[in-house]
Structures are given as C-alpha cells and as structure tokens.
N, C-alpha and C positions, 0 to 999 in steps of 0.2 A: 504493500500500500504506500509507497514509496518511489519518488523519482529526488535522485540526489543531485544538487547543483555542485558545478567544479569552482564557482562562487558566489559568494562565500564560502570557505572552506568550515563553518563555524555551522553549518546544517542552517542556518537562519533564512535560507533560500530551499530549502529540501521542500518539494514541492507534496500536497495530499494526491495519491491515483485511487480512481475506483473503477471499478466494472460490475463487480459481484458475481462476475459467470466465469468458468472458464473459458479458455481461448487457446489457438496453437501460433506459433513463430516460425520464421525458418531460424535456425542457431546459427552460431557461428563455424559451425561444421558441413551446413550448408541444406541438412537435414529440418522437418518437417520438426518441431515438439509440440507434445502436447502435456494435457493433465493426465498425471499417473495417479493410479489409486493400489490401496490394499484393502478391500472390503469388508476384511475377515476383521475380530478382536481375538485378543493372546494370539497372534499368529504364532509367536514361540513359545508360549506358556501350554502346555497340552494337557495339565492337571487343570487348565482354569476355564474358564466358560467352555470349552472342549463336554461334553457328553463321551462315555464309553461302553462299549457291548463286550466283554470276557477281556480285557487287556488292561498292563500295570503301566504306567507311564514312568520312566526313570531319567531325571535330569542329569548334568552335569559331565553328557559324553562329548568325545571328542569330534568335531564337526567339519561341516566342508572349507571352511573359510579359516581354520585355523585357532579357532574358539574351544573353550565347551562347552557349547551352547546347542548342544545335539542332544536327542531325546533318544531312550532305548525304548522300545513299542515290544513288548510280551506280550504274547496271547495264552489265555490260561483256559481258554475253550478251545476244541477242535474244529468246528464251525461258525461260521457271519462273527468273525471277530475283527472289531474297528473301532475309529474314534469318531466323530462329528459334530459338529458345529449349526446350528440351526443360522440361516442366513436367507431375507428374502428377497428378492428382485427377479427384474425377466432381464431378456436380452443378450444379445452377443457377448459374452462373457470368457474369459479364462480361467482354471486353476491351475496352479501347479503346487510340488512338494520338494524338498531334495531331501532325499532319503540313498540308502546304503541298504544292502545285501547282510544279514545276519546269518541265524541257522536257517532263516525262509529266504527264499527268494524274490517272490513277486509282491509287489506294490498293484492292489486295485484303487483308483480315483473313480469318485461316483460322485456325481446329482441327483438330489430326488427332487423330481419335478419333471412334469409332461412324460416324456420318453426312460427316462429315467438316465441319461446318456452316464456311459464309464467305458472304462480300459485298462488291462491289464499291463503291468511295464516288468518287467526283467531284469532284477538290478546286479544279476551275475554276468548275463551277456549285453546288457545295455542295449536289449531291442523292446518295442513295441510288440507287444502278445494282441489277441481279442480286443477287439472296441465293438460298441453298438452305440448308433445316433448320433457321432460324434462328427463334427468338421475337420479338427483337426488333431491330431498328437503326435508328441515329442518327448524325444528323451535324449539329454544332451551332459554330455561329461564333463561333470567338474573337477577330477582328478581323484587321487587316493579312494579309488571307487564308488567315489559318490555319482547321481547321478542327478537331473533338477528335469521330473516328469512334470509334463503337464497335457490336458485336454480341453478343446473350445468345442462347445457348446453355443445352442440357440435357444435355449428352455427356460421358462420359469421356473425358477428354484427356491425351494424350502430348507436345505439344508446341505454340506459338501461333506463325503463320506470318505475315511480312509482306509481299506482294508490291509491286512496281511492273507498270503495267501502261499501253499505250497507249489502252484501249476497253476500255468494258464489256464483265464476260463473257469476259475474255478473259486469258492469262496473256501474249499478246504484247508487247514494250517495246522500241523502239530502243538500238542497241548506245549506248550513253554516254548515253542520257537520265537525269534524273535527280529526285527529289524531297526536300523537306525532311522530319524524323520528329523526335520529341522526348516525352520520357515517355511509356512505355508502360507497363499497369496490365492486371491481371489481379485480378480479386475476385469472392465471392460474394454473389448478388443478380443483382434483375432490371436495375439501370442501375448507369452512371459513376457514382460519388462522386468526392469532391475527389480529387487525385492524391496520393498518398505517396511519396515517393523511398527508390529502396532502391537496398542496394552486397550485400556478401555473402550478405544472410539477407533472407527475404520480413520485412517489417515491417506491426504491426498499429499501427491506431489508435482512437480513439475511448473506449467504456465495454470495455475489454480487461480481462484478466485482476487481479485484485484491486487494480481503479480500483474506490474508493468511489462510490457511487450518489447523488446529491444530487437527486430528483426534486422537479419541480414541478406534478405533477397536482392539478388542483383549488386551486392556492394563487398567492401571487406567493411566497413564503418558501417555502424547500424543505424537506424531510424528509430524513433520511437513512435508503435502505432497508437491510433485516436479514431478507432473506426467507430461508427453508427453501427445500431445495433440491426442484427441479420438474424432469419432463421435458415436454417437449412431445413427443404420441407422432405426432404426426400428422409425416408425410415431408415435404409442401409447404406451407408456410404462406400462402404467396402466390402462387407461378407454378399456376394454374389448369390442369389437361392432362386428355383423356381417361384417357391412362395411368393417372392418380394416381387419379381423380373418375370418379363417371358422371355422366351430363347429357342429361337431358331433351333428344328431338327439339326438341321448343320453344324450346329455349333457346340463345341465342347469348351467347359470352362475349367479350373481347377483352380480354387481357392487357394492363399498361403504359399504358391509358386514358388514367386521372385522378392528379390529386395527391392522394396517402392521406394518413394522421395523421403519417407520417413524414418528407412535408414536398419529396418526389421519385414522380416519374410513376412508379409502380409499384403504382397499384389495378388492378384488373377492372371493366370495364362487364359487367353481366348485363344482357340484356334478355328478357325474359317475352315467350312467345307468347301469344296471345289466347285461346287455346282448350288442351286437353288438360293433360297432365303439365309441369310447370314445374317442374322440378329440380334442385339440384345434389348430390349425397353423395358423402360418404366409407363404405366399404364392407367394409374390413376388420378390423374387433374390435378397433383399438388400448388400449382400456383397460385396468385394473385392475377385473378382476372381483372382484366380493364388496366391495368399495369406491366411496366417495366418487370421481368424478370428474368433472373442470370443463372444460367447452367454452367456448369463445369467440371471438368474430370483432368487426371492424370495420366498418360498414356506413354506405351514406349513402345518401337521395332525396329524394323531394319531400316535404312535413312534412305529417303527418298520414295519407301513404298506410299500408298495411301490408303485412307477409310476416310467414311462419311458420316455426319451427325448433323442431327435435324429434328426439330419439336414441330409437330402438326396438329390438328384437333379433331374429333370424330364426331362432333354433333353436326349443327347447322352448316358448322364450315371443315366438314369430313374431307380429310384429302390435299388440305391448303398448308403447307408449309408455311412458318410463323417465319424459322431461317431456316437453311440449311446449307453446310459447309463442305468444302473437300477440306482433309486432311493431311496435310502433308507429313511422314514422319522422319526423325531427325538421327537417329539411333540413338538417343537421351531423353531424359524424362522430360516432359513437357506437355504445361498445362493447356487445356485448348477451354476457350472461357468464349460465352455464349450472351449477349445480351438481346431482349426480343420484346414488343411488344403483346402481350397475351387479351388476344379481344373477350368481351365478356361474352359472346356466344360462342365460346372454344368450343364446349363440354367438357369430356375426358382428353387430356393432351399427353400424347406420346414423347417421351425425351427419347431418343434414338442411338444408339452406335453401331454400326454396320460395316460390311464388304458389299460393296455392291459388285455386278460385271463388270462395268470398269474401272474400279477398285485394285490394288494388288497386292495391299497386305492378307499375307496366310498367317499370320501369330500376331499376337499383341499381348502387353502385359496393361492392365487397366487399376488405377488405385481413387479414390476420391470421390465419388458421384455428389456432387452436388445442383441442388434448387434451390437458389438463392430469392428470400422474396423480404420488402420491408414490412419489419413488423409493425409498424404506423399505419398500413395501407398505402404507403407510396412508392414511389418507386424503386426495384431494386437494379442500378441503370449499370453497378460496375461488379464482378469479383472482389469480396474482401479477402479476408484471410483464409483460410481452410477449416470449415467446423463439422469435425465428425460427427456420426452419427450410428449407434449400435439396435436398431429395432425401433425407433420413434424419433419425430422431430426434433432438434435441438436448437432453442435460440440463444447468441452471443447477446449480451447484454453492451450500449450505448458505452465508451469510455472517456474520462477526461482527468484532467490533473490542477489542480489551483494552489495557491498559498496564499493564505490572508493576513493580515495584522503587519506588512511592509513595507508601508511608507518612507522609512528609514531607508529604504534600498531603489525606493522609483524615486525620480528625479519629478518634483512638486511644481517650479516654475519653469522646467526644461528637463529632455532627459531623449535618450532614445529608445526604440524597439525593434531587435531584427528577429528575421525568424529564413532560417533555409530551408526548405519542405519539398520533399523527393516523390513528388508521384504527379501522373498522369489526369488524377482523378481530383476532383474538388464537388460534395454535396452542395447543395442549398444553402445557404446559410451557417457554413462551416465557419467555425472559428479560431485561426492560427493564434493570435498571440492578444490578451486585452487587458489592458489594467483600469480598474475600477476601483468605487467606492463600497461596492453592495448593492447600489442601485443604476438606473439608465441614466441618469440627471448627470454624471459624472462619469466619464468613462473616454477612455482611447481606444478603439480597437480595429482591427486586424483581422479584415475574416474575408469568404468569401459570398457574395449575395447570389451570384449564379453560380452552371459550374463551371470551374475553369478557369475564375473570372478573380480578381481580389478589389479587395474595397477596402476604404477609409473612412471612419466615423469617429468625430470625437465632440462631445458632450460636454456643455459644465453649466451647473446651476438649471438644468434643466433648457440651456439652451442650445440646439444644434449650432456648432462652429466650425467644421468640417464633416463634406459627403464628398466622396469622390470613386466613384462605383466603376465597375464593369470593365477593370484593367487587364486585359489578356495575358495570364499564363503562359508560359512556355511548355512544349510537353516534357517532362521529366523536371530536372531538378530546376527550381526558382528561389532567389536569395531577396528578400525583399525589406527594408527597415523604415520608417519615418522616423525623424528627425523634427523636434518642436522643441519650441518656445515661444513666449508671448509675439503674437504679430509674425509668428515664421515659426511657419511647418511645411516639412516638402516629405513626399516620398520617392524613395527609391527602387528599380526592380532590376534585376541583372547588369548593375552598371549604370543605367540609364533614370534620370530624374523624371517621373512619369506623371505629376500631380504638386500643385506645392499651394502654400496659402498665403495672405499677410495680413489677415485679418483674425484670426482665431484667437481665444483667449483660454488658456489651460488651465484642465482640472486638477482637484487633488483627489488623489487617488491611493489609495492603501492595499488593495489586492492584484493578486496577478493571474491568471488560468490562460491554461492552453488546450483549448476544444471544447469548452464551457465559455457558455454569459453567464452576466453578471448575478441570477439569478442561481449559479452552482447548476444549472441545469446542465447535461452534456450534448453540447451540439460539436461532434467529433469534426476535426482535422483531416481525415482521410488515412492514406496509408503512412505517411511518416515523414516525421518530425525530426529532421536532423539536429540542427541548432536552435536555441531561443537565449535570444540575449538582451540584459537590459543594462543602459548607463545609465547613471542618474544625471548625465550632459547631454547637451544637443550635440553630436558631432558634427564637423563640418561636412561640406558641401563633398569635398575631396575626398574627407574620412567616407563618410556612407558610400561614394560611388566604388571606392576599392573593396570597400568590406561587403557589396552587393555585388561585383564582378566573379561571376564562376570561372 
C-alpha cells in the first residue's frame, strides 16, 4: 500500500496506493506475475486443524529443504488411512505435497467434491500411478528422495485428502508402514507455484491486494501502472475444457503443454487438423453490448505461419463479423488484443480462434483468453493488464496513489509538475499528476479530458484561471510538466512549449495524487507512470524544455 518517493528521502513524500483487488505485472524477468495463494491453514502443522483416519502424525523429521520440519505419517490401520483438511471453494485449483518414500510407497492426493478427482504418485520411482478426473499431474524431484506431487482439478471441493498406500490404485497400507509429508498447498491455477507457509489464515502472495504495480513491458525501467478498473468476462482464461469452449472435431488441444508468458507449464498445445472446421470458441454473449469491448489472448508458432480471430453474433445480426483478423505469427509469444464495437442486437457473440484454408499454422501454443469489458458500462476501448481467470468472472478493481498533509513540499506561490507517462492509451478523464486542497476550488492538474489528449486546469478560490484542453499525445512515451507562478504558467510536452498563461493566479494546495481527483476518487492514468516530479520552483523556460525533451 505503498509507492516510495526517491524525495525526500525522509518517506514524507511516500505516496498512499490502493486497488483492493489483485492484479498481475510483467516482472522484471520479463514474465507474467500474478497473486499466489496457499488456501490451506497448518499447511505444516498436520496434528492441527488437519482431521485423521488410522494414522500418528510425528514432527520434527528431516525434510526436503534442509529443515526438520518434515512430518512422519504412520498408518496404524490397514485400510483408507489418511489425513485431511476440510477446505471449501470451486474452480480450477491445484494441490500438491512433498512427501518421501518410507516403508510405503505411494502417496494418494484426493478431493472430495463433484468427481471426486485423485492420483496415485510413486515416491520410490518418482512416477505418476492411476488418476481419475484429473487435468493434470506431476511429480517433480526435489532431491534426497523427496518428491513435491501435485494434481489440478476443476471440482468443487469440500475437503483435500492425503493417503498412504502400498500399490497403485489402491487404498491398501501395512499396519505401521509409514511415509514422510511436508508443506502442503492448495491454490488457484493450472500448476504448483513456490510454497507459502501458513498457520491460522490461508495466506496470499505475490501482486495481492493494493501491492503497487511496477511493470516492465517493453522497457528494462519500469512504469508504474494506474489502470481503470476491468472485468474479464470470460470464466476460463487458461484451462481449455469442452465444458467452457466448443472445439472443432479437428482439433486437439492439451492443457499444461508449454511454458507461457508467465514463465510455468500452463499453455495449451492446439493442433489443427488438415482438413475441415479448425476451431476453438467461446459461445456465450459475455460482453457489454452497445459498447467498446476488448478481447485478447497469448499465442505462439512457427514465424511467419498464420490463424485467424474474429467475434461475430448469432441473433439479428447472425453471420456479421464485429472484426476479424489474420494473424501473423512470430515464433515468440505474443499478445494479439482485439478492440470492437458490440451492437446491442448481437445476441450470443462468438470470440473465435481458428485455421482456416488459407491459414497455415498446424500447432499453436495458446495462454490468456480474455473479454475485457468496463465495469461502469462504458467502454472497454484498450487491453489493460492480464486478469486471470479460474471458473468465473474476475474484476481488477480502479487504482491510484495520493499523499496528503504536503504543503511543505509543493511550491504555494510557484513550483513545478512533471510527469513522463509511457503508453499508447489515455481514458476519459485520466489523471497524471494534481495537487490540490481536498476540494475543486483549488487545485492544478494534469490529466487527460479525451483520449490521447492532455489538459491543463488550475483552480483557486473557486475561480477557473487556466483551461487548456485537447493537446495531442504522442504514441508511446510523452514527458510533459507546467511551470507556474503568479501571472506565468506555460506548459511543456516533449520539448516543445505547447500552452502558457499571464494571467493566472495560484493556489494553495496541500495534497498530491496521481490517477485520483481531488475527491481521493480513482480516475487511473492508464498503463504507466514512469516519473512524477514536483519543485517547489517555477523552473525556467530552458529548464522544462530539457527536462521535457525525450
């Protein structure tokens, strides 16, 4: 909940963030993050909220990580001996365990719920035994024979079961056999991520609730994002099912494949058949009719083959393409993003990914499906960021950052404001950089009124003394500051003095936000915020033009 300023060094500039949703970045590895979770409590405690059927729990053994913080699991029954955990939620989910080979062999993992999905694992040859209902499983060496099993599931679940077992397939175990067990994990998603340790309460990690966004797409220097808040309407982002999708006889898919943008085995392989319909769609209306709305996906093949993607609608206007795209692909991942108008007599609108005949990709790896729509009811005109999705809609919540009570640090009878801002994209009434009282009667700010577009307003005593609207953007990165004092204020934007005044008369002003009025409401910046800087001087005519020059 925190953006630190490089000054003051004294945190007296440390700005408040909030979102209150999670959200994902690109890192500075170049990969996709997101919110990690552990769903479970006592993940490592297995005498504590843990339930048991015939088995002793014994702490203090030696574990995979070098600890002894491994657990001895004895079975003191011959049959359905296990421990479990009561846990509820639906959705595309994972478990895993890391466990060791004792006098038993086999590790069963189970869900109760719908199908009942589990799987037998093998912790003498470190393979995969029996599954039933399962999407996916793994079993992956961590050394000194340990092994970190896990199963993904699509079930509503009541509770996650651990058994011992002599053989595949089977829930038999010697009375006193025994194995080792050590962090267990339950999260959402198609694989294991790192482990989280948790005691009373499931614990999240990663880009969680009102963690500032520091993305590095397209740069080594990051941005910080200020997006409006989005849903993705689509239920599965990533786990590929009949259920969710229809899919071409032709078409075979295979979940968990490839490494995606986010940097773990959870792409899709498509393979295209030779001949006939090659399809994959989504088929139920998720959008905002009578509105802007943005599709998007991930995709990677061979460079220079192609596929086609295209939303169309099957009621009144059956058969009319809203867009539709050739694709080119690149041999690298890349996103291919979709904006369209959706009439309100669509009906049911088809999101599309195809081979057609004159098409030539035969494989493709697919990650991300998104249906971007605004959750205001207006328009969703650009791609934000990437917000998954496991079985149901997910909406990112509005972000912005402010500091109040610093007067001390804005310049009262002159001062300046810069702001560099790295995207393509500018909302309605976005706003880069404003200092204010708390109220509109007093205020300077920095926003944009259309998109694309930047503006200038500044306020005092309830009197407008500068408007200067509708100053064309550049696409990508634009460096923009004004400069004020009584009777002189000019703005600048890539070098160039674009706007100036000699009449204005300045406010006093005590707070600062950036993607927020003055009301603390969040009217986001777009994708990112590279610099915001304030003097508490006018600099000159020469200073702004260098310090606005990219």
């Amino acid at each position: 909940s925190k953006v630190y300023s490089q000054k003051p060094v004294s945190g007296d500039g440390d700005f408040t963030f909030s979102r209150s949703t999670a959200a994902t970045r690109v890192n500075e590895g170049g990969a996709i993050e997101k919110e990690t979770q552990n769903l479970l409590l006592q993940s490592n405690t297995f005498d504590t909220t843990w339930s048991n059927t015939s088995t002793i729990e014994t702490s203090g053994q030696s574990g995979y990580d070098g600890s002894n913080d491994a657990w001895l699991l004895t079975a003191t029954h011959s049959t359905d001996v296990r421990i479990q955990q009561a846990i509820s939620f639906s959705g595309v989910h994972t478990i895993s365990i890391y466990a060791k080979a004792g006098t038993a062999d086999f590790v069963e993992l189970v869900t109760i719920g719908g199908s009942n999905p589990r799987a037998w694992f093998n912790l003498s040859t470190g393979l995969v035994g029996t599954s039933y209902n399962i999407i996916d499983t793994n079993i992956e060496s961590v050394g000194s024979g340990w092994y970190r099993c896990s199963i993904t599931t699509n079930e509503s679940i009541s509770s996650y079961r651990i058994y011992l077992s002599d053989a595949d397939n089977s829930t038999a175990v010697t009375n006193g056999a025994y194995i080792y067990i050590q962090d267990a994990q339950v999260e959402r998603g198609l694989v294991a991520r790192d482990y989280i340790e948790t005691t009373t309460a499931a614990v999240e990690g990663g880009i969680t609730d009102n963690v500032p966004r520091l993305d590095y797409t397209d740069s080594s220097c990051p941005a910080l994002l200020l997006e409006p808040s989005r849903r993705n309407a689509m239920p599965q982002s990533e786990y590929i099912s009949t259920a969710d999708f229809s899919v071409s006889a032709n078409v075979v898919f295979t979940n968990n494949y490839a490494v995606s943008p986010e940097g773990v085995e959870n792409a899709t392989r498509v393979q295209f058949g030779a001949t006939g319909s090659n399809e994959i769609f989504y088929d139920r209306g998720v959008g905002n009719y009578g509105k802007k709305n943005t599709t998007s996906f991930y995709v990677k093949g061979t460079s220079g083959q192609t596929i086609n993607t295209y939303i169309d609608g099957t009621s009144s206007t059956a058969g009319y393409y809203f867009f539709q795209k050739d694709v080119t692909l690149t041999g690298d991942w890349q996103r291919v993003e979709n904006t369209f108008d959706l009439p309100l007599n669509a009906g049911t609108s088809n999101f599309v990914i195809r081979r057609r005949t004159t098409d030539s990709a035969t494989e493709i790896l697919l990650y991300g499906y998104e249906w971007q729509v605004d959750t205001a009811g207006g328009d969703a005109s650009y791609a934000t960021s990437y917000i998954p999705t496991y079985g149901s809609s997910v909406t990112r919540n509005a972000e912005g950052a402010e500091k109040t009570g610093v007067s001390s640090l804005i310049g009262q009878s002159e001062g300046t404001l810069f702001v560099e801002y790295n995207s393509n994209i500018s909302e309605d009434d976005s706003f880069f950089l404003v200092a204010d009282d708390g109220s509109a009667d007093n205020r300077i700010v920095l926003y944009s009124n259309v998109p694309n577009k930047l503006a200038l307003v500044i306020n005092n005593g309830g009197v407008l003394q500068v408007v200067k609207p509708n100053i064309p953007l550049a696409s990508g990165t634009n460096k923009f500051a004004v400069g004020y004092a009584n009777n002189d204020v000019v703005l600048y934007l890539n070098g160039t003095q674009v706007a100036s005044d000699n009449t204005a008369s300045i406010p006093n002003t005590s707070a600062l936000r950036i993607g927020k009025q003055h009301t603390g409401v969040d009217v986001p910046s777009g994708k990112g915020t590279k610099q915001a800087l304030v003097f508490p001087t006018r600099l000159s005519n020469e200073e702004l033009a260098d310090l606005t020059t990219i």
